[in-house]
N, C-alpha and C positions, 0 to 999 in steps of 0.2 A: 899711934903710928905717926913718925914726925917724917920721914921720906921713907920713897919707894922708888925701883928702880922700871921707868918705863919704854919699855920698848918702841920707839916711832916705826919700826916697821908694821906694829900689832901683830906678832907671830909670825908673820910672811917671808923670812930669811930674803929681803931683796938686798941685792946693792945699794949703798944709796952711802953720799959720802959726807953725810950726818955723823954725830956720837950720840951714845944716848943718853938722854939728860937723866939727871935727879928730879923726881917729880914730889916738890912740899904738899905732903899734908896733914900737916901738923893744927889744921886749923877744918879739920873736914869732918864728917861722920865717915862711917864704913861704908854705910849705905850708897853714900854720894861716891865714894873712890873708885865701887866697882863698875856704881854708873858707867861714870866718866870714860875708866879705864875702856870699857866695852866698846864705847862713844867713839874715841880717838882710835883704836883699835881694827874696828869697823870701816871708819873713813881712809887710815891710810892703806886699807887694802884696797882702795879704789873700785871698791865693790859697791853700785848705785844701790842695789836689792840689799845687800846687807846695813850698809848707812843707815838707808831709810828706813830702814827696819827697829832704828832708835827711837824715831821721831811717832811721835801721835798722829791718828790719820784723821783724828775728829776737831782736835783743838789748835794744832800748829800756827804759828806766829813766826817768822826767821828774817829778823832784819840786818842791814847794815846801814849803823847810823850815819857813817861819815858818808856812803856815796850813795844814801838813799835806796838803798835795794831794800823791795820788801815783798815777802811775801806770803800771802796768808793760804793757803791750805797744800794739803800734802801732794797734791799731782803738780800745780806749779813749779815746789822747789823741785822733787824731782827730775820734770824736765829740765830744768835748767844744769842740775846734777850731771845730768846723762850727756849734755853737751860737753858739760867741762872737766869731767873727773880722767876722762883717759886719756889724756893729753898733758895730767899732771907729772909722769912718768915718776922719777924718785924722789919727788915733792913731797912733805910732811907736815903736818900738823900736829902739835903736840902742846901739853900744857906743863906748867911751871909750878902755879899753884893751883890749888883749890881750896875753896873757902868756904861752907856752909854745909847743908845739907840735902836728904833726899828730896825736898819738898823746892827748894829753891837754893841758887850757887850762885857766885862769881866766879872765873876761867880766869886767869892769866897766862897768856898763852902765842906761843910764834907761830907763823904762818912761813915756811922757807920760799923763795920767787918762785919757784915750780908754779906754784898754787894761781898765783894772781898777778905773775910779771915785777913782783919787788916784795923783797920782803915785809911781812907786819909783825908788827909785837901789840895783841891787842889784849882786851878785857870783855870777857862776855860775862853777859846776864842772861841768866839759864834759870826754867822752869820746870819744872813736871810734875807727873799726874801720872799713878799705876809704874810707873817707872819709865814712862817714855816722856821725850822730852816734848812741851807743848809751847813752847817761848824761847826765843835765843837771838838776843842782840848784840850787836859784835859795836864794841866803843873802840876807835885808835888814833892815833897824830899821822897826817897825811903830809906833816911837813917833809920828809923824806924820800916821799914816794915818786916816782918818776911822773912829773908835771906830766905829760905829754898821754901817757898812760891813764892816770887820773882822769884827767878832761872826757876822753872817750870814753872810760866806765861811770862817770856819775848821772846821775839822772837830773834831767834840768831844774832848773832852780823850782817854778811850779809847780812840778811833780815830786817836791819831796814831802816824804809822807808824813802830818801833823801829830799822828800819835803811833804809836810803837804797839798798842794794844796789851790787855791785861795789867793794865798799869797800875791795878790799886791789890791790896793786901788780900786773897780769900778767906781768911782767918785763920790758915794754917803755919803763916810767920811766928817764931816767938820773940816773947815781947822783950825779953832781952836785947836784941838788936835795932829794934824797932823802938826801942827809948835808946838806945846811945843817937841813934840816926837822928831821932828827931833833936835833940840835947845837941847835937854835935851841928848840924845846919843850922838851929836858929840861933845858935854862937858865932858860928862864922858869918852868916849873913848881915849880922847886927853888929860883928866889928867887936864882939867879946872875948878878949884874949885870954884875960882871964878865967874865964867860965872853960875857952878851948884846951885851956891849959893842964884844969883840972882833969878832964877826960879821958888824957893819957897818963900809960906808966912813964914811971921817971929814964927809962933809957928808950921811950920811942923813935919810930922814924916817921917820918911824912917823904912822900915820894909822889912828885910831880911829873910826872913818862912824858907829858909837852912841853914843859918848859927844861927839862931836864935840871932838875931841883934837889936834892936830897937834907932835908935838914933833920940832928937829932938830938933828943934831950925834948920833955913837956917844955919847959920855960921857952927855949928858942923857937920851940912851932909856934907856942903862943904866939911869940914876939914877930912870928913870920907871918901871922897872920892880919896882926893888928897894922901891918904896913902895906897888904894886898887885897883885904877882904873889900875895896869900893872897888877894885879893878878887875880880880878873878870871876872868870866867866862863872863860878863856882859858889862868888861870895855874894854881894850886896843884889839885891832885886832874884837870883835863881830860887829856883821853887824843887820840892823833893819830887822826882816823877812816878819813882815804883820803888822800894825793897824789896832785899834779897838776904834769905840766909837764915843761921841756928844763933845757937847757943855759944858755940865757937866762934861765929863772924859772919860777916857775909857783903852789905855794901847796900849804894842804892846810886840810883840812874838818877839825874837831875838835868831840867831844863835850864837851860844858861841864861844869864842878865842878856836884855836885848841890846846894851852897851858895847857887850864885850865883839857882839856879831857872831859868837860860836853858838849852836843850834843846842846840844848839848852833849853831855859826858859821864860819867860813873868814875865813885871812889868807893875803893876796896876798905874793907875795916877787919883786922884781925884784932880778936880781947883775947886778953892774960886770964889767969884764972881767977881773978878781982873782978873782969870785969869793964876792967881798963882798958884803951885804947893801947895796943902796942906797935901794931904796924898799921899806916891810912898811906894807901896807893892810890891816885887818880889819873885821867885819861880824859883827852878830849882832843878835836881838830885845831890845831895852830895856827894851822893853815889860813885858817880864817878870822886870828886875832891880827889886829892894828899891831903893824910893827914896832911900834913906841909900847905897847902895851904888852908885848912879847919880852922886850927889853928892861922895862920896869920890872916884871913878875921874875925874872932873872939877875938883874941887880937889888932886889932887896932881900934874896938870901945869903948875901953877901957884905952884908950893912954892920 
């Protein structure tokens, strides 16, 4: 199944002055679609009991990396749920893509300003366990978002939280993924364009969601990379945080160079039936790159 048609109301026939998108998943298991579907479905009926009725009440994890929200077991996020869900009125949540499987996913996915006073376009990292979710970190670019709004929701600087939790593999990854991630970081980390190059198919894309970037063709990522990887929060001195995903694709969360000043971000990887790299999406806070270093990463796809 390469798209499906998803409902943002989740069944509920409300008003709401959305369309309904095209949801890709051309890169997902079954298993993970109906998930998901359920997931998004659930939430936009603004139903707490039912929401939470996805999530695991033993293992739960639900962060957000950019403003520091975290929270680990099931009765905190709910309350927090219960303050904020009925006041989202025709606010939606809904996703774009998905990419992995039942065991572990990436989300690419809009947030409309109902939700959280501006809109987001971000990337989660999603786990689970028996079919509910037990991990979900939300990665996105804050550069957009209303300054004044941001400042009041993030959590102060020494309270943001060191580790995300569940960060290493249970041995339920397959190693399909789990070798390109690893092949594909310590290329880019080490400034190998050629090795990055190989990785993908010959008519890839690289898509950069902070820097707003899009390059396509193996040879010119390579050649994008070999010009940014000492600068990208992404490339020289970042470290893998967690993997995510199948056989199809899936991604991995990475802690950023202490250079760059961004904390860290996630790149999506969808493979061909080779194997190849065909589409690598990534995400991170902007917000918090050196504006000369915003400006570089955007003038050298343009070289």
């Amino acid at each position: 199944m390469s798209n499906v048609h998803f409902d943002r109301d989740g069944g509920m026939n409300r008003s709401a002055p959305y369309p309904q998108p095209d949801l890709d998943t051309s890169h997902a298991s079954q298993g993970l679609i109906v998930q998901l579907q359920r997931y998004f479905a659930a939430k936009n009926s603004h139903d707490v009991d039912a929401f939470m009725g996805e999530f695991s009440k033993e293992l739960l994890t639900y962060t957000d990396a950019i403003l520091g929200w975290q929270f680990n077991d099931y009765e905190s996020l709910r309350g927090v749920l219960a303050n904020y869900m009925p006041s989202w009125g025709v606010g939606r949540s809904y996703p774009l893509r998905l990419i992995g499987d039942h065991n572990s996913a990436v989300v690419v996915l809009s947030d409309t300003p109902e939700l959280f006073g501006s809109e987001i376009q971000a990337i989660a990292a999603v786990d689970f366990a028996n079919g509910k979710v037990t991990r979900w970190v939300d990665y996105w670019d804050s550069a957009d978002f209303d300054p004044v709004l941001r400042d009041q929701m993030q959590c102060p600087e020494d309270h943001y939280p060191g580790t995300f939790a569940g960060e290493r593999p249970d041995g339920r990854l397959d190693l399909a993924i789990s070798d390109v991630v690893n092949q594909l970081h310590h290329a880019v980390s080490s400034g190998d364009s050629e090795k990055v190059a190989t990785l993908f198919s010959f008519d890839a894309r690289y898509e950069d969601m902070a820097s707003r970037t899009l390059i396509t063709g193996r040879r010119a990522i390579g050649a994008y990379i070999s010009r940014i990887w000492e600068i990208a929060p992404f490339g020289k001195d970042a470290c893998v945080r967690h993997v995510l995903g199948g056989a199809l694709g899936g991604g991995y969360e990475w802690r950023a160079s202490h250079a760059s000043n961004v904390r860290s971000g996630i790149s999506v990887i969808e493979l061909d039936a080779n194997g190849h790299i065909d589409r690598l999406t990534t995400t991170y806070d902007s917000k918090r790159l050196p504006a000369s270093t915003r400006r570089l990463l955007i003038d050298a796809a343009h070289r």
